[in-house]
N, C-alpha and C positions, 0 to 999 in steps of 0.2 A: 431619186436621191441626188440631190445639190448640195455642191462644197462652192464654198468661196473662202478666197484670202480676206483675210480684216481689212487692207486697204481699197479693198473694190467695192466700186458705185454699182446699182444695179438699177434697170427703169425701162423705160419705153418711151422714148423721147420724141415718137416718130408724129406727137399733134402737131408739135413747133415746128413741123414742116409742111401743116396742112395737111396730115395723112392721119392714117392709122393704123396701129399695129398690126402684121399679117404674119402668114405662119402658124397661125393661131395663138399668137399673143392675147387678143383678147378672149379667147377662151379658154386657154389655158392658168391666165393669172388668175381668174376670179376663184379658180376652183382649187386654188392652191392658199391662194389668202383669204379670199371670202368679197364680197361682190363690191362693196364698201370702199374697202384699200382698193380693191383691183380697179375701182373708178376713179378715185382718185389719182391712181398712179397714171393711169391713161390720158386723164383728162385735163388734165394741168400739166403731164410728161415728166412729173415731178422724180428725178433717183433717189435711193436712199443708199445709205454707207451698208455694208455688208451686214452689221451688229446689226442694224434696226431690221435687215431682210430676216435674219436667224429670229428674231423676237416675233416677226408673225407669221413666221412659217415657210417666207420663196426660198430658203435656202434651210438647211437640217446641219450642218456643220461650217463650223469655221475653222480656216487653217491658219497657222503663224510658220510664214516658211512658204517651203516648198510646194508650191498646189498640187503639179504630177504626183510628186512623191509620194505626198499625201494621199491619192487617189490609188497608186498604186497598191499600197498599206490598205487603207478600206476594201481595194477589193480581195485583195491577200484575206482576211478575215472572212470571206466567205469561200473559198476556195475549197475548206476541207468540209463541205457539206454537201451533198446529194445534188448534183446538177438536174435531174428532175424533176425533183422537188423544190430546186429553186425556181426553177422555170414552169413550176404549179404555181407555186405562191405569187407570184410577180405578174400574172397569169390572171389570178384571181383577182388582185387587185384591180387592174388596170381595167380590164373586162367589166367587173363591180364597178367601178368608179363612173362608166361611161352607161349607166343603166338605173334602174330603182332598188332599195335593199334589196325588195323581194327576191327580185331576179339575178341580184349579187349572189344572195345567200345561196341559188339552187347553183349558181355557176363554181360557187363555193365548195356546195357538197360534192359536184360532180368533178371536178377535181382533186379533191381531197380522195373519194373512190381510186380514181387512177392513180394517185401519190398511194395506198395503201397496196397497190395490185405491182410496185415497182420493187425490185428484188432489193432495192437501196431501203425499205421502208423495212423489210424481214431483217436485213444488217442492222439497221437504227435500233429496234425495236430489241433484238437480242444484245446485241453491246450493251445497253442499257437494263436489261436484267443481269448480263455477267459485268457490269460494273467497271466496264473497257470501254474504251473511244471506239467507236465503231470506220469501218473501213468500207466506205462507199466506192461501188464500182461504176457509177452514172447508169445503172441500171433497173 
């Protein structure tokens, strides 16, 4: 998850210096924007203004203001949920992400198993037939 403010450039500037991106810039942009832009942006060093990063994907939010602040707040919105189960999902993803569906999908199910076996999943799961917010204990 990438926030940027409206007025920020974003890019890889590092050909115009005879290099190349490291860190894993070049494998990490293409798999966020698609292999295309990510060539482009590399290969020319070309930045773009933050709106145009949100339009194909390097960035998920734009802030006007405070970027902390902002960051603070986004993760405030997750705070009242099952830290297990956020750290399944985020789990899943990344793990998925770095493999083929197939083996996304089993790394999927087998987490999802462990998120059902977590006593925050019996809380979820009852809040929501008695029609209450549920009260997760990260457990």
């Amino acid at each position: 998850m990438l926030s940027a403010a409206d007025w920020n450039w974003l890019g890889l500037p590092e050909i115009k210096l005879g290099l190349i991106p490291g860190y894993g810039g070049t494998q990490r942009l293409p798999r966020l924007v698609g292999e295309a832009r990510a060539l482009e942006m590399i290969l020319t060093g070309r930045t773009v203004m933050a709106e145009e990063a949100l339009q194909f994907g390097l960035v998920n939010r734009l802030v006007d203001g405070d970027l902390l602040g902002a960051g603070v707040s986004f993760a405030r919105e997750m705070t009242c949920y099952s830290l297990p189960a956020l750290g399944f999902a985020r789990a899943a993803v990344r793990r998925g992400l770095a493999t083929s569906l197939t083996e996304g999908l089993a790394i999927e199910a087998d987490l999802n198993t462990l998120a059902f076996q977590a006593a925050d999943a019996a809380e979820g799961m009852t809040a929501f037939l008695e029609k209450r917010k549920p009260v997760f204990r990260d457990g």
